[in-house]
C-alpha positions as YAML, in Angstrom:
chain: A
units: angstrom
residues:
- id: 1
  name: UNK
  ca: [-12.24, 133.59, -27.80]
- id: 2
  name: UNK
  ca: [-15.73, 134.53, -28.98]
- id: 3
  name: UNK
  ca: [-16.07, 136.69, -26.40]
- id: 4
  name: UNK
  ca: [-12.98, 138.69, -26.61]
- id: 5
  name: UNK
  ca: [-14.16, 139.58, -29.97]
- id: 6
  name: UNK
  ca: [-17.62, 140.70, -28.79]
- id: 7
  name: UNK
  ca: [-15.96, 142.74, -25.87]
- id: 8
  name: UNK
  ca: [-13.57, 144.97, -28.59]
- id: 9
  name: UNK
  ca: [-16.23, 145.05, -30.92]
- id: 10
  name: UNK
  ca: [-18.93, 147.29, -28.18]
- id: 11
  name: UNK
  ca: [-16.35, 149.82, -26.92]
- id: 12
  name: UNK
  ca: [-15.78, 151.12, -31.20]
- id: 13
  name: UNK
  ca: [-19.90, 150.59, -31.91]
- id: 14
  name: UNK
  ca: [-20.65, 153.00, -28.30]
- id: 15
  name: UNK
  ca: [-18.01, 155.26, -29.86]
- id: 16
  name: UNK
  ca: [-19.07, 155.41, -32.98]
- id: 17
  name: UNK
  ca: [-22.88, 156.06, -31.48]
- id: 18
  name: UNK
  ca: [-21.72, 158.69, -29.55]
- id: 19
  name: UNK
  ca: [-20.09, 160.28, -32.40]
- id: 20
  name: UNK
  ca: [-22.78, 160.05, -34.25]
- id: 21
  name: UNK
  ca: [-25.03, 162.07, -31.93]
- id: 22
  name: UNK
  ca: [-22.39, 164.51, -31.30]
- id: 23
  name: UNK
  ca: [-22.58, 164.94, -35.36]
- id: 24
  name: UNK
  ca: [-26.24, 165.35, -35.48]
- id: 25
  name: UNK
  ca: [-25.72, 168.06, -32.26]
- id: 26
  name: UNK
  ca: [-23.25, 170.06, -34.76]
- id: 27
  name: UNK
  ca: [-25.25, 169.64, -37.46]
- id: 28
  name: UNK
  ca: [-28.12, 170.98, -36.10]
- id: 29
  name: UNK
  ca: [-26.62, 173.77, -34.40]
- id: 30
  name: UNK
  ca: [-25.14, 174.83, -37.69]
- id: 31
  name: UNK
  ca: [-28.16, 174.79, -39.24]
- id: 32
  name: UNK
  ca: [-30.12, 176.39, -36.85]
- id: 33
  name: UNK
  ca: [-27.34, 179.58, -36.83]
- id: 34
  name: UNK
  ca: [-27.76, 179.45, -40.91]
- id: 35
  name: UNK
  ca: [-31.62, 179.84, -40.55]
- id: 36
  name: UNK
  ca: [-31.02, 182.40, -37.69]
- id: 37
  name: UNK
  ca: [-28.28, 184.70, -40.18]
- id: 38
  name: UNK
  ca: [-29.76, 184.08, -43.55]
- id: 39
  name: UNK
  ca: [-33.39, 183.96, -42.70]
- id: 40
  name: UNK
  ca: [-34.35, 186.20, -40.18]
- id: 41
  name: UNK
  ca: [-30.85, 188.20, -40.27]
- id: 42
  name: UNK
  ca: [-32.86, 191.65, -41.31]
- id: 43
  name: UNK
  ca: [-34.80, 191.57, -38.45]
- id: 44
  name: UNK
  ca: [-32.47, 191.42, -36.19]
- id: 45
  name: UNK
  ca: [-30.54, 194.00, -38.06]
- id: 46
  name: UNK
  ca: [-33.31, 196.36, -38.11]
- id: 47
  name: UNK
  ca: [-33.48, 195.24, -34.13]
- id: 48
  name: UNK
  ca: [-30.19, 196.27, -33.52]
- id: 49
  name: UNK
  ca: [-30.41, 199.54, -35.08]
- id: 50
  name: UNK
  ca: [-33.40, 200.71, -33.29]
- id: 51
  name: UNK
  ca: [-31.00, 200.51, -29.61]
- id: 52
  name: UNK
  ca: [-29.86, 203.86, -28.15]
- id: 53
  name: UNK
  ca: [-26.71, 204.06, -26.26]
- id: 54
  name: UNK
  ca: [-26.90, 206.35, -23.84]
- id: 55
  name: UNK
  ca: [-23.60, 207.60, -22.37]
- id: 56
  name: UNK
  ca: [-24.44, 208.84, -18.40]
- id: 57
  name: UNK
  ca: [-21.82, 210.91, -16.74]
- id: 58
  name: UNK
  ca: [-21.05, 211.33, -13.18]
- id: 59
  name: UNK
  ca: [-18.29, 212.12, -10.96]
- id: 60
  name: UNK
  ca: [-16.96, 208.98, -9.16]
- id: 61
  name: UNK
  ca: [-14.22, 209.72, -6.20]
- id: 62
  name: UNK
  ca: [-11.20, 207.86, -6.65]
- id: 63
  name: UNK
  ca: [-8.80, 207.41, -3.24]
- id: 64
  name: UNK
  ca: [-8.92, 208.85, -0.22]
- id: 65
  name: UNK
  ca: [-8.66, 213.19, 0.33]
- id: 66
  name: UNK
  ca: [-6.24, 213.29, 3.33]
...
């Protein structure tokens, strides 16, 4: 009987491990996207502005000329 107990008592404890790491995953993920926006979100604004889009044009030939 003891060791029923001690078999439904590791499947919750491994869950509740795992959930906990999955937690501390999110968490730090969050946190590292609020340091990335907050922080050092000018740079990469002042990044993004300095691109050029350049539009190139040529002719591409669509089907078959008979």
């Amino acid at each position: 009987m003891i060791k029923e107990k001690m078999k439904k008592t590791h499947v919750p404890f491994r869950l509740n491990i795992l959930f906990l790491f999955v937690f501390l995953l999110f968490s730090v993920l969050i946190l590292r996207l609020g340091v990335i926006q907050i922080v050092q979100g000018e740079d990469f604004e002042r990044i993004s502005e300095q691109t050029e889009n350049v539009i190139a044009k040529s002719s591409a030939p669509r089907g078959e000329d008979v």
